[in-house]
C-alpha angles and dihedrals in degrees: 000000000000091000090047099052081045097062096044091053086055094045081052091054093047105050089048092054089047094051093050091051087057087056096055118088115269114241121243098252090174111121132267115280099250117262115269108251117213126184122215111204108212153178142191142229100171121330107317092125090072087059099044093049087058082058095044086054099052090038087058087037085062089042114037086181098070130060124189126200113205103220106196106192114225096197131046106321099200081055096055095047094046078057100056098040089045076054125207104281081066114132088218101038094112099034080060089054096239099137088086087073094045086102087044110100113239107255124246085198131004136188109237136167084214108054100146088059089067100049095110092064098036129112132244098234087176101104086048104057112089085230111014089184102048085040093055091040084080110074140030125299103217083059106048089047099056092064092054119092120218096256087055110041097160094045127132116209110154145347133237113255098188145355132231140195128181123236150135129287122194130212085223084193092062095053084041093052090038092055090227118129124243105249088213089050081076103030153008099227111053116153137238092257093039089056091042099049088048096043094052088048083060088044085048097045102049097024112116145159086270099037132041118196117186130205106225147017130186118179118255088252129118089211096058083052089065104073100061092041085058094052090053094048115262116151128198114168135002109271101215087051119064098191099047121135114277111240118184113166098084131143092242090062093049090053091051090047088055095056086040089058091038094061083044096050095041093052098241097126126062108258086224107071101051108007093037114112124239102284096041108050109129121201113250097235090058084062090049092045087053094056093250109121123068100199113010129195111218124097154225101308080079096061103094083040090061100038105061092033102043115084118144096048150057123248140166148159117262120183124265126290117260121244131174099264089048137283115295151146130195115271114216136154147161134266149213108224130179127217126238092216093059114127097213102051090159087051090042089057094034091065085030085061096045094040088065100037100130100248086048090052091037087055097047087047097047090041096045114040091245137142103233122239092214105095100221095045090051095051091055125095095247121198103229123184102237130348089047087138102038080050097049087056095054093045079050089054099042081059087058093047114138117248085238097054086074095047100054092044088055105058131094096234093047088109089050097047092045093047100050088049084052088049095053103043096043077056099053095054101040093051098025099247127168121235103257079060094060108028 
């Protein structure tokens, strides 16, 4: 009777509790949304995508919702970008050989030397950002505003990753073999003709039947043209307005073309990287790496490159040479832009937001060589491992920069300007035409 009496108290416990879990809210069991996936189109100069993955990583670690593939392009990246934004229903997507991107997922974002050419295509990332104005506040105007269309002046589409100037190197051990003086060991403003006339005494000096040594190299690049042009007084555009008329027949140009052909004629400049024909065009920083220029135009975007390539010499940067009209390279960069067909804007800005915080610039830059993009990192004096003083001369000539540097770099057209000047000039010294041929 007892045992009985037992179980049917316990029968009465367990219905009751039964009956007040019925009464609790059920829990969503359905699964988890899947994470948003974004794709980060990218390019390398050196090695900065190691150290942009690091950052990708953490970035995912802090928001487990998100997950970002870095897509680094093996083949032209502008290509592959003209190709996105033409779009596939074009009638002359194949012909421009764009089928071979079909696989490739479209970008949310994408690095990119070219960013104002896109700015028809780009996001306004703006009503994302916790503090647009602070955020802005960051990095240079000129820049922000030549990705911006008419319609969108306030808008925010991208950031600068890194700056660039353009400027000399020198391979020290050649001078030093050749017994010539370095003209910038004596002074900061040493002319064009200064630094020719020095340069071919070192081709002269160490030049023989089993080793040839040139003066002077200058990337095939129309871009890397213009810094001297500029210094002697070629002008292409205003300056204050970014959408002026392009000139390019000045007399400062052809004064720049005639020391140009002067270096070709005379034999200071290796025939292969601009009067080399098609298949035999060698790029100008092979010929540095080999010990064969005495005094080479590029600038600091090869430092990492140097640095961990060149062994058995001395180099080093020197400040640009001096011309009549100031003392100035080109300045250039890439940048980080976002696209307007994205399906996760908020996402896009979030790791926008956490890509230029100021330790995550400080480290690229520190890790990479690089001059930052983020105006308060780049005016630090940043410990970097190795390069701090080849760094410190190109900071020193992005202060020299011409006005108008940063108004030819900002244009939409500025691809177009600095190929065709390419173009031309690659034409002059291959058939022999004058200038008036090829301006």
């Amino acid at each position: 009777m007892e045992k009985q009496l037992l179980i049917s108290r316990w029968k009465g416990i367990v219905v009751a509790a039964i009956a007040m879990l019925s009464l609790l809210p059920v829990a969503d069991v359905r699964p988890q949304a899947d994470p948003v996936e974004l794709n980060v189109l990218w390019f390398n100069d050196a090695r900065e995508s190691i150290t942009m993955q690091q950052q990708l990583d953490a970035f995912m670690e802090q928001n487990p919702g998100i997950e970002v593939q870095l897509q680094q392009s093996g083949v032209d990246l502008t290509q592959q970008l003209d190709c996105i934004i033409i779009g596939r229903d074009a009638p002359d997507y194949r012909e421009r050989g764009c089928e071979q991107f079909e696989q490739e997922p479209l970008p949310d974002m994408a690095r990119t030397t070219i960013p104002g050419v896109y700015r028809d295509s780009l996001l306004d990332i703006r009503p994302y950002l916790s503090d647009a104005d602070d955020w802005a506040a960051n990095f240079n105007a000129g820049f922000l505003d030549s990705l911006r269309v008419p319609e969108n002046p306030d808008g925010l589409h991208g950031y600068p990753v890194d700056v660039t100037i353009s400027a000399p190197y020198v391979n020290r051990t050649l001078w030093e073999d050749a017994g010539v003086p370095i003209p910038s060991d004596f002074s900061e403003e040493v002319t064009w003709d200064e630094w020719t006339k020095a340069a071919a005494q070192v081709q002269a000096a160490l030049t023989t039947d089993d080793r040839e040594v040139y003066a002077i190299a200058i990337d095939r690049s129309g871009h890397r043209f213009w810094g001297p042009s500029l210094s002697l007084c070629a002008t292409y555009v205003d300056a204050v307005d970014p959408d002026s008329d392009v000139v390019i027949d000045t007399d400062g140009f052809r004064d720049a073309l005639a020391l140009f052909s002067q270096w070709h004629e005379q034999g200071l400049v290796p025939e292969a990287i601009w009067a080399g024909d098609g298949d035999t065009v060698v790029p100008a920083d092979e010929f540095f790496i080999d010990s064969q220029i005495a005094f080479y135009f590029s600038g600091n975007w090869l430092l990492n490159k140097f640095d961990s390539k060149i062994e058995n010499f001395q180099w080093e940067a020197v400040p640009n040479p001096v011309g009549p009209c100031g003392q100035t390279g080109m300045v250039g960069g890439t940048a980080m832009i976002a696209f307007e067909w994205t399906e996760h804007p908020e996402e896009v800005a979030l790791l926008i937001e956490f890509l230029t915080q100021g330790d995550n610039m400080e480290q690229f830059a520190l890790e990479n060589l690089i001059l930052s993009g983020h105006g308060d990192v780049n005016s630090m004096e940043l410990n970097y491992e190795d390069g701090t003083n080849q760094l410190v001369v190109f900071q020193e000539e992005i202060l020299r920069a011409a006005p108008e540097a940063f108004a030819l770099q900002y244009r939409t057209d500025t691809t177009v300007i600095h190929s065709a000047i390419r173009e031309n000039l690659v034409l002059s010294l291959q058939q022999g035409l004058s200038p008036d041929d090829v301006i």
